[in-house]
N, C-alpha and C positions, 0 to 999 in steps of 0.2 A: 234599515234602509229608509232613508227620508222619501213621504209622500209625496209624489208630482203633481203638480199645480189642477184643477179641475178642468181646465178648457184641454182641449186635442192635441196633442203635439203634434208640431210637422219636424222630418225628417233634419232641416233646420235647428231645430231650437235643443236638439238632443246634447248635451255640456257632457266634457271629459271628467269632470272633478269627481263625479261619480255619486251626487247627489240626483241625478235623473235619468243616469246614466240606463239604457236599455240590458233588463236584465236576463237572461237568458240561461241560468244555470238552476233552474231548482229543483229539478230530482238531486242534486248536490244538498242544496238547505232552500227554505224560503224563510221571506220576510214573516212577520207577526202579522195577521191578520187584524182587520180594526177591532174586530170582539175579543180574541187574545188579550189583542194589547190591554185590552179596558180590562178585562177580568184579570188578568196577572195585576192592576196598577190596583184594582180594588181588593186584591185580596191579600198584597202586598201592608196596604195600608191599615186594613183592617181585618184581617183573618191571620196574624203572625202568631200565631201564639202554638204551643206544641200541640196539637191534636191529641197527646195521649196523656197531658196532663190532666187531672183531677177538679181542677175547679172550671169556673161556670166558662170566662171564654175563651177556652182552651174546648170543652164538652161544645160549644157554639160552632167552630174549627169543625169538629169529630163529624158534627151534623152536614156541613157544605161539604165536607172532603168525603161522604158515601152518598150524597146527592151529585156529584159527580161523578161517582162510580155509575149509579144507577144512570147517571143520562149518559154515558160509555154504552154500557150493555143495553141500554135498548136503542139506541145507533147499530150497533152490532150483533145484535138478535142472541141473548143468552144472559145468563143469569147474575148480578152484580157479584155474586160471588166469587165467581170462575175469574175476575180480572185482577193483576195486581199489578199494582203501580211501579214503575223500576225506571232506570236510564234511560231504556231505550230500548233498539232490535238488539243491537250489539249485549249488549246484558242478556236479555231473555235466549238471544240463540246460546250462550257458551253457558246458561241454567239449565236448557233444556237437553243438549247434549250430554252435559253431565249428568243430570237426572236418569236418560237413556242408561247412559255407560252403567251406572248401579244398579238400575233395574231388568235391566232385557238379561234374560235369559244368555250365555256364554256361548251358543250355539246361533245367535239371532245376530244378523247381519242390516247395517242402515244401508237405504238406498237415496242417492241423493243427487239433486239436479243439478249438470256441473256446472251452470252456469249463473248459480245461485251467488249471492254477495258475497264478497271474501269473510263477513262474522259466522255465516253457513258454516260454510267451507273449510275456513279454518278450526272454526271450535270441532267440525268433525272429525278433524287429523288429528286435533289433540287429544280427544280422545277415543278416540277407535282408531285401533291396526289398520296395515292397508288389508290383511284380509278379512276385515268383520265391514270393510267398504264397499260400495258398488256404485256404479255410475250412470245413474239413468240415461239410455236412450234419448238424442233429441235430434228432429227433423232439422229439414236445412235453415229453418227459419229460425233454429232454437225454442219453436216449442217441443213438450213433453205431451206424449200422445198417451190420452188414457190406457187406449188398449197396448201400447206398450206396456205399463207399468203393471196391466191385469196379467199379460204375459210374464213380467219378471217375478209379481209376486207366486204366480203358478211354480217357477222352476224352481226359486229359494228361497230356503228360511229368512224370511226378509220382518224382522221386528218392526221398523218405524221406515218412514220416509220423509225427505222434505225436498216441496216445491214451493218456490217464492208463487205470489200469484200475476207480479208484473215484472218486466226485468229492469234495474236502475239505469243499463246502459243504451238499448236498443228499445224498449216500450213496450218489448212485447208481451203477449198478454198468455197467459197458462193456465189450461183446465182447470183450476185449481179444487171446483165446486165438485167435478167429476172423479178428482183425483181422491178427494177426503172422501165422500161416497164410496169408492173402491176400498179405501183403507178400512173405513168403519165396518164395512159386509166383513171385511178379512179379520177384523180386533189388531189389525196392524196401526200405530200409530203415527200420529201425519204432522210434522208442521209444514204452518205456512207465513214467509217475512210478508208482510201485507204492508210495509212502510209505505212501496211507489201506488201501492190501489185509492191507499187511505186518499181523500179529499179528491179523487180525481174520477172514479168509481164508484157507487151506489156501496157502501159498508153491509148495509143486509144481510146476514147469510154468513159472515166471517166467525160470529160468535159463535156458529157451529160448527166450524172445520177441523177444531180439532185443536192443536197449541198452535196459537198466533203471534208473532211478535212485530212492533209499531215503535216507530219515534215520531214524537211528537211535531216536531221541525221540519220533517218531509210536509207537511199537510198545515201550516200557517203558525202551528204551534211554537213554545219555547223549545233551546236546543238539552242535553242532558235530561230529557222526562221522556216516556213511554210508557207503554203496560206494553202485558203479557196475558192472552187469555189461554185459561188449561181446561182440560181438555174434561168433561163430566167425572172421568175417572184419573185422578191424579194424587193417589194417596205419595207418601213421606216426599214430595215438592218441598223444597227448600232454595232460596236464591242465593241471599246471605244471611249465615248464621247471626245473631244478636239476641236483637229483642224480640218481640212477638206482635211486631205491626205486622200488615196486610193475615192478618188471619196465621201470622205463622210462616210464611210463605217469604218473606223477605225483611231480614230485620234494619233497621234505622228509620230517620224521623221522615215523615212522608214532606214532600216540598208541598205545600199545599197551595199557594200563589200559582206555580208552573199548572199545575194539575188541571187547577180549574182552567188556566189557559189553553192546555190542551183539550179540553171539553171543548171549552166554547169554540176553540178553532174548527176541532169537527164537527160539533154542531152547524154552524155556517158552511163549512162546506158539505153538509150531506143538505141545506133545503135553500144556496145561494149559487155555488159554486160547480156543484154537480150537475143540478137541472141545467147551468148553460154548456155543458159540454160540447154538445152538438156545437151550436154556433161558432165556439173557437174551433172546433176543428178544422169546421168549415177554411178560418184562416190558416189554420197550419197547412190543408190540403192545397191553398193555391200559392202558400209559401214556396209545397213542394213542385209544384207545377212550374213556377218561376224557376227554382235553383237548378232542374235537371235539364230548363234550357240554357240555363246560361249562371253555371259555370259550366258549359258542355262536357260530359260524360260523369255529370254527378251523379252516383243513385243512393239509393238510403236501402241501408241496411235491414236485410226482418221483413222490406218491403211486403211481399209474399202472406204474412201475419197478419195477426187481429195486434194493435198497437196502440198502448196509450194515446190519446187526444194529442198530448202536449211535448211531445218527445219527436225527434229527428236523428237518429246517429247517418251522419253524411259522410259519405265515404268520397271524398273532392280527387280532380281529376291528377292533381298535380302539386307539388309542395309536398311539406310536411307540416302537420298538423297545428304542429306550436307555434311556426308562423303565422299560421292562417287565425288562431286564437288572439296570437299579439298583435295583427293588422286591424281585427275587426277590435279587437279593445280601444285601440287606437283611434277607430271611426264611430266611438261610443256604443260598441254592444259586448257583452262581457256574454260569451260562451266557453265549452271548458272542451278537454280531450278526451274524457272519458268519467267513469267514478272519479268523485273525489278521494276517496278512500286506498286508491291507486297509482297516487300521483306521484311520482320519484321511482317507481317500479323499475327494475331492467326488464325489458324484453314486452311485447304488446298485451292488451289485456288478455285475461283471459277467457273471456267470455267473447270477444272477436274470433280468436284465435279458434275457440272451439266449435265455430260455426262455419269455419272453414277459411277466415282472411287470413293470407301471409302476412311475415312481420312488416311486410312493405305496404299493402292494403291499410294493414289498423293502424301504419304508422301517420295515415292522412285520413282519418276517419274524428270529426267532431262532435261534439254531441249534444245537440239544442234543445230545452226544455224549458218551456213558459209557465206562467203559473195566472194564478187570479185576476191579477193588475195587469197582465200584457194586454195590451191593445193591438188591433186591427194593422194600426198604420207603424207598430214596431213590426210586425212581422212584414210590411213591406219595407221599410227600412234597412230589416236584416239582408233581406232578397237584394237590395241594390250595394249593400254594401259589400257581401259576395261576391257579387259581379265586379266588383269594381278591384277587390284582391284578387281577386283572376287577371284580371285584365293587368294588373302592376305584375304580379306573377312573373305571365307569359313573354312580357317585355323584360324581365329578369331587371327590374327596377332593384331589388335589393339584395341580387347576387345569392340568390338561394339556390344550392344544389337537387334538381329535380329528378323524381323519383320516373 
């Protein structure tokens, strides 16, 4: 996405063509970061070479590509070793499931939070029966309550569990640090998708939770890169069979341009990015304050919860969603419906749905999430522009069937 000009935008000056355009979706993906960008363009230039080749800048490669390992793991508190570089979440969830499925014991049951991202979820079904499944407990808000979870590990043989630690749709936010503590006392093993925490969240503390999986592109990074961190104890881990890069753990050529981009994204956002949380919040909280009076009888989802900074799922009084999406793209803000990962789906998400919204609630339920670069005066912008699809709405300007 092309950079916006340095001085302030006013509400004015916001253009359709989608070069300034006010961006509003990146729990879906974000932009590159300025340190990405520059570390991907320098090591594109000058770090191409195969890291596992033999001669000298090739061995040059081998060195920056475990110097970004090492500045991973002490971002996230655990040993360069324990990280290996891959696609993404989506990769590390359907390694680590299957790693599961060969290891646990035939008697050992996962337990899993059902409101986890569909690469969770699915890689779970794939492999494990519905009776080696279970469905963690969650409150009205969609969190997962430690002492649920000490309760289910009490009743059944329950080998691994996995809790995201934010959720992509709604913000909300899950024990996650309580949860792995529980699993660890038991020798029961935990992962956690930490995509939506990364860059938005203090990392501290991840590298010990247990198996972690991240995509780099949630958090400023390039798209297709992530790691995976395993867990102290992860003997025969395998991602893809080949060669014997990452330690064995996953074979083919490591992207090492993406890599380092991914470093330097979370580096910038754990000592640029995260310190200013507070004060964007600050602007999302009187975002909310604005939308729930007007578009009257807005409220946001999760309310109730501890919720990412940067996240809004809005549950709008009237319409249906995709309109409300294609009016405000229209008025220069690009917000989405839900996951993008979900997009063309029949029937509401479901992680709405399990929270308690009928298919008519999550059928008008948006989902606004800023990132680094949003400013002050997009989040009032958004607010007025809101109001202003309400107001066309209600006058049934474009003949929309209301719910």
């Amino acid at each position: 996405m092309a950079r916006r000009p340095s001085r302030q935008l006013a509400l004015a000056d916001f253009v359709r063509d989608g070069s300034f355009v006010p961006y509003f979706d990146h729990n879906a993906t974000t932009p590159l970061t300025p340190a990405a960008r520059a570390a991907w363009l320098r090591a594109a230039d000058e770090a191409w070479q195969n890291p596992s080749s033999p001669y000298r800048g090739a061995a040059r490669v081998r060195v920056q590509l475990e110097q970004a390992r090492e500045q991973l793991a002490q971002v996230l508190g655990c040993a360069p070793e324990r990280i290996v570089f891959n696609s993404g979440a989506t990769e590390g969830a359907n390694a680590v499931m299957a790693h599961w499925a060969r290891r646990l014991a035939a008697d050992r049951k996962i337990a899993v939070n059902p409101t986890e991202h569909p690469c969770v979820l699915e890689a779970a079904r794939h492999q494990f029966p519905a009776e080696r499944r279970i469905e963690l407990p969650i409150d009205a808000g969609g969190v997962v309550r430690g002492e649920a979870v000490a309760a289910l590990l009490a009743a059944h043989p329950v080998g691994a569990v996995a809790v995201m630690a934010a959720n992509n749709e709604t913000g909300v936010l899950q024990p996650w640090t309580e949860i792995a503590e529980l699993c660890r006392r038991q020798r029961v093993a935990f992962l956690c998708d930490a995509s939506q925490w990364l860059g938005k969240r203090a990392a501290n503390g991840l590298g010990e939770a247990g198996w972690v999986i991240a995509s780099a592109h949630k958090f400023g990074g390039p798209k297709g890169t992530g790691f995976l961190v395993l867990p102290a104890q992860a003997e025969g881990f395998h991602s893809l069979r080949g060669g014997e890069q990452e330690r064995g753990h996953r074979g083919g050529t490591e992207n090492y341009p993406a890599i380092a981009a991914m470093a330097a994204a979370l580096i910038e956002a754990e000592t640029a990015h995260v310190p200013a949380a507070a004060g964007r919040q600050r602007w999302r909280d009187a975002f909310i304050a604005q939308v729930q009076a007007v578009p009257p009888g807005a409220r946001v989802v999760g309310a109730g919860a501890g919720r990412l900074w940067n996240t809004v799922s809005l549950l709008l009084p009237q319409g249906v969603n995709h309109r409300w999406v294609t009016k405000l793209d229209q008025r220069g803000f690009q917000v989405s419906t839900g996951s993008a990962c979900a997009t063309g789906q029949a029937g509401p998400s479901h992680v709405l749905a399990t929270i308690g919204l009928d298919a008519v609630e999550a059928g008008r339920v948006i989902r606004i999430s800023s990132g680094w670069e949003t400013t002050e005066a997009e989040w009032r912008g958004l607010a007025a522009a809101l109001a202003a699809v309400d107001t066309e709405l209600r006058h049934g300007a474009d003949r929309i069937v209301t719910a």
